[in-house]
VMD Tcl script that draws the C-alpha trace (Angstrom):
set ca {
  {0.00 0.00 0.00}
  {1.53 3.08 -0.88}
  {0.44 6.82 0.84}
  {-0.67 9.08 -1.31}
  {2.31 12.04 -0.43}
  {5.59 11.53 1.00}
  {4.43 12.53 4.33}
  {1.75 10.58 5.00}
  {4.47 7.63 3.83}
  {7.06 9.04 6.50}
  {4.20 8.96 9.14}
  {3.36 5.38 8.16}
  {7.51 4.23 8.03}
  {7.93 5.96 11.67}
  {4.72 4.13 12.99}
  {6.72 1.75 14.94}
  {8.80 1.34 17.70}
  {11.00 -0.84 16.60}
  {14.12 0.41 14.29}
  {15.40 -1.69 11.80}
  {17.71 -1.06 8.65}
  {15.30 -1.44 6.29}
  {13.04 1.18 7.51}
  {15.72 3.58 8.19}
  {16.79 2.95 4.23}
  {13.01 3.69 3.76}
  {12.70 6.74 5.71}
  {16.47 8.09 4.21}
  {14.96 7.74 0.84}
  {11.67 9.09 1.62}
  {13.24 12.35 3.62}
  {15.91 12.71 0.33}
  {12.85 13.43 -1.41}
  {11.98 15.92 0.13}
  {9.31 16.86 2.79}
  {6.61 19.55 3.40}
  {7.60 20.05 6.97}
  {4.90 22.21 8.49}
  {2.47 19.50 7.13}
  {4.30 17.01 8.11}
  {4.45 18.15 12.02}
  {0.79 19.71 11.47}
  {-0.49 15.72 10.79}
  {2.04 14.07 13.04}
  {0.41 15.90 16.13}
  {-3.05 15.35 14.39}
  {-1.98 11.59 14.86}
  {-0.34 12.12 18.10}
  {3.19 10.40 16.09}
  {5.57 13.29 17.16}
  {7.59 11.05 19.79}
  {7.84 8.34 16.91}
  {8.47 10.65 13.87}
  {11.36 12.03 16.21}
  {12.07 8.55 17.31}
  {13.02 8.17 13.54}
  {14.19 11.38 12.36}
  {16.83 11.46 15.39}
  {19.02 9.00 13.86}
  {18.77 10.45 10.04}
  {21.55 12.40 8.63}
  {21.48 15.86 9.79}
  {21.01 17.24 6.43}
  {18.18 15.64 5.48}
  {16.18 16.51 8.41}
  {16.01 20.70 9.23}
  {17.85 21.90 12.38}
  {14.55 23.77 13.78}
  {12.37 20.71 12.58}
  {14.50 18.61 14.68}
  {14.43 20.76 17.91}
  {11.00 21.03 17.77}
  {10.28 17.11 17.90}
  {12.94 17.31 20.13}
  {11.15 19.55 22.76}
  {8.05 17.73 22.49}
  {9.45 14.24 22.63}
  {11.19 15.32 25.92}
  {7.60 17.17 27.08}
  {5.68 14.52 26.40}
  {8.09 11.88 28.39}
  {8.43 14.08 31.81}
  {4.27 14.37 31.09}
  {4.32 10.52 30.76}
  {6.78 9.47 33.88}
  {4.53 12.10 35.93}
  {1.56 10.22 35.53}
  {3.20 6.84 35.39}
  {3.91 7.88 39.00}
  {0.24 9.05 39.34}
  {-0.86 5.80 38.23}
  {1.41 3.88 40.93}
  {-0.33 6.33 44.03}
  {-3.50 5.31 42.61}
  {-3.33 1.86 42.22}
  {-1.41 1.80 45.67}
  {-4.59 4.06 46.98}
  {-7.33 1.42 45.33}
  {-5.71 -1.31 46.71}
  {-4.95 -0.11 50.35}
  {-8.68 0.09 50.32}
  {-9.15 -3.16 48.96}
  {-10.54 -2.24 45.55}
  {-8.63 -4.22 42.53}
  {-8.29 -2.20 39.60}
  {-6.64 -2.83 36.19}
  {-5.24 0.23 33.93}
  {-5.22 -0.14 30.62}
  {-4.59 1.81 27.13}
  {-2.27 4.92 27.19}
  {0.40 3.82 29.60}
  {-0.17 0.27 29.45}
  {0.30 0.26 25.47}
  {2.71 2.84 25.75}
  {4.80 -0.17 28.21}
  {3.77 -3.19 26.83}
  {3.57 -2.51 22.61}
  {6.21 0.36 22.89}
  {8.41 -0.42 25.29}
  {9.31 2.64 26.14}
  {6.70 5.29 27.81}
  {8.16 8.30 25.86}
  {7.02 6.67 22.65}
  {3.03 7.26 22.98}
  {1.27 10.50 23.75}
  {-1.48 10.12 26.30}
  {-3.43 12.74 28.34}
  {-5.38 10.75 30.99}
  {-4.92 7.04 33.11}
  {-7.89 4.88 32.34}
  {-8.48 2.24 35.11}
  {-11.23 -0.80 35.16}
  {-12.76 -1.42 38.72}
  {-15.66 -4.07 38.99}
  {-18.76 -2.82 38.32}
  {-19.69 -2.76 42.09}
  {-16.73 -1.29 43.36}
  {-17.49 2.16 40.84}
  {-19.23 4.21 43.98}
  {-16.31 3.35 46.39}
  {-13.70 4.46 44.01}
  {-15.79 7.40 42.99}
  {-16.07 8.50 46.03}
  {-12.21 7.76 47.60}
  {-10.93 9.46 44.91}
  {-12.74 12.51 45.27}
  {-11.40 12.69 48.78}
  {-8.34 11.79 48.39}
  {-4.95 13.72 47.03}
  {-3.02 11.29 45.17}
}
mol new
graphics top color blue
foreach p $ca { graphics top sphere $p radius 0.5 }
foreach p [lrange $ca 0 end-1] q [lrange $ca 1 end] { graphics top cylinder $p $q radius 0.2 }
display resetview
């Protein structure tokens, strides 16, 4: 399957967080080119791929890849990991919380995925920690967490 403009093909090379030689020859030939780089930031966030597109473009050859464009992923890969580790340590104060009080939860998505499929929690972009608790344990967790500081 092929993208329909070198961007969205960059965007579909760096969606992964693996690195391997032939997608770095990929990427080298796609960024040779030649890239619209406003778009190509503008639909990276729209995707939330900036930690992976700089990921990527960190290990290209510095003249293939602007100096500004690079600071820029740069920045926000580095935001979005001190975001991440912040509420990776939320998430540990909460689970800690739930189960002090004897109420089992499970997280899931952002920071899970960002763990498990990643490996590496700087690699996904994630605003919120999403937690299941049994369906009869909702009110109690409801209600600790509104008066608790965690």
């Amino acid at each position: 399957m092929t993208a329909c403009n070198p961007e969205a093909e960059l965007l579909i090379r760096c969606a992964r967080a693996r690195k391997n030689s032939e997608t770095t020859a990929q990427i080298g030939a796609l960024l040779r080119g030649g890239m619209e780089w406003e778009y190509l930031l503008r639909i990276a966030a729209e995707h939330s791929m900036m930690p992976l597109l700089f990921w990527h473009l960190a290990d290209a050859p510095p003249e293939l890849v602007p100096a500004s464009v690079l600071a820029r992923l740069r920045e926000r890969f580095h935001r979005n990991a001190q975001r991440n580790l912040f509420l990776a340590a939320k998430l540990i104060k909460l689970l800690n919380l739930l189960k002090a009080h004897e109420l089992p939860a499970i997280p899931y998505k952002g920071l899970v995925l960002a763990a498990s499929s990643y490996g590496n929690l700087a690699l996904r972009e994630f605003v919120d920690l999403d937690l299941f608790v049994h369906k009869r344990d909702v009110p109690r967790a409801k209600e600790l967490l509104s008066v608790t500081r965690y």
